[in-house]
C-alpha positions as CSV (number, residue, x, y, z in Angstrom):
1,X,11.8,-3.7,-12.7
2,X,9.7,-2.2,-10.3
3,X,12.9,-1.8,-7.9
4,X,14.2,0.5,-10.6
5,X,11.6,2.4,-10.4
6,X,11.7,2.7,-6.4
7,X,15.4,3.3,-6.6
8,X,14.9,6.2,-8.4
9,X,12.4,7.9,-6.1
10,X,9.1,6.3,-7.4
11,X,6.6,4.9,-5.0
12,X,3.5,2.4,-6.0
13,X,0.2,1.1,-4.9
14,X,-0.7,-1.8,-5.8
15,X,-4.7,-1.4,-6.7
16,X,-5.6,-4.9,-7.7
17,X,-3.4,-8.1,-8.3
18,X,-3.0,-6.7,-12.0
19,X,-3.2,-2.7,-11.6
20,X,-0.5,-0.9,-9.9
21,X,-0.3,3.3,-9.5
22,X,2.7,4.9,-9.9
23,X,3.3,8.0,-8.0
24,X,6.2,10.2,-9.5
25,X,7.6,13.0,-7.4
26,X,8.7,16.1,-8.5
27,X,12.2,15.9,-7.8
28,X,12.3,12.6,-10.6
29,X,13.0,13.0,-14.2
30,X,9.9,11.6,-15.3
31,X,11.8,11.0,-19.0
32,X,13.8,8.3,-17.0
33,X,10.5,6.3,-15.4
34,X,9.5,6.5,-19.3
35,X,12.4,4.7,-20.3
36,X,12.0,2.4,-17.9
37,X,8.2,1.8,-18.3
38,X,9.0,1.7,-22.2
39,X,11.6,-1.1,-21.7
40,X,8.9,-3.0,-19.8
41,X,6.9,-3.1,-22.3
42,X,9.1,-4.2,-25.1
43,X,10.6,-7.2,-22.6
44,X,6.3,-8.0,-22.4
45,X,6.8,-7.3,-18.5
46,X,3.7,-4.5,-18.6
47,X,1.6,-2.8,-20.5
48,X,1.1,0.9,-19.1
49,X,-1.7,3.9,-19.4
50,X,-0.9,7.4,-18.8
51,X,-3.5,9.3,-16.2
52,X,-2.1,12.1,-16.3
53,X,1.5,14.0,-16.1
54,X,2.2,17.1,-14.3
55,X,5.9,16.6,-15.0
56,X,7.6,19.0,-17.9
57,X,9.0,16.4,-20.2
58,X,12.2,16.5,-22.8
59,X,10.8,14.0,-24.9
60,X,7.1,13.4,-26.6
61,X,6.3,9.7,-24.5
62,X,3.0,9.6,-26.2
63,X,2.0,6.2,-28.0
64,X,3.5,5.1,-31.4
């Protein structure tokens, strides 16, 4: 899934073997990479913690 995520402008670093960064530019509609990371999640790919968002959003991603 991570390819979707590059495909659609995202970059990462991986930190450690289990801890990846994703970097979101502006230009990305950061509601899509939430989709996308939400997906993950419910197919048990990843589990994901927010650091921050500087990105105006359409939809409240916060956790259920």
């Amino acid at each position: 899934m991570f390819e979707r995520l590059t495909s659609i402008g995202c970059g990462f670093e991986r930190v450690t073997p289990r801890i990846v960064a994703l970097d979101i530019p502006a230009e990305v509609d950061a509601d899509v990479v939430y989709a996308i990371l939400e997906e993950g999640i419910e197919l048990g790919i990843w589990w994901f913690d927010e650091m921050h968002c500087g990105h105006p959003l359409k939809a409240d991603h916060s956790p259920a």
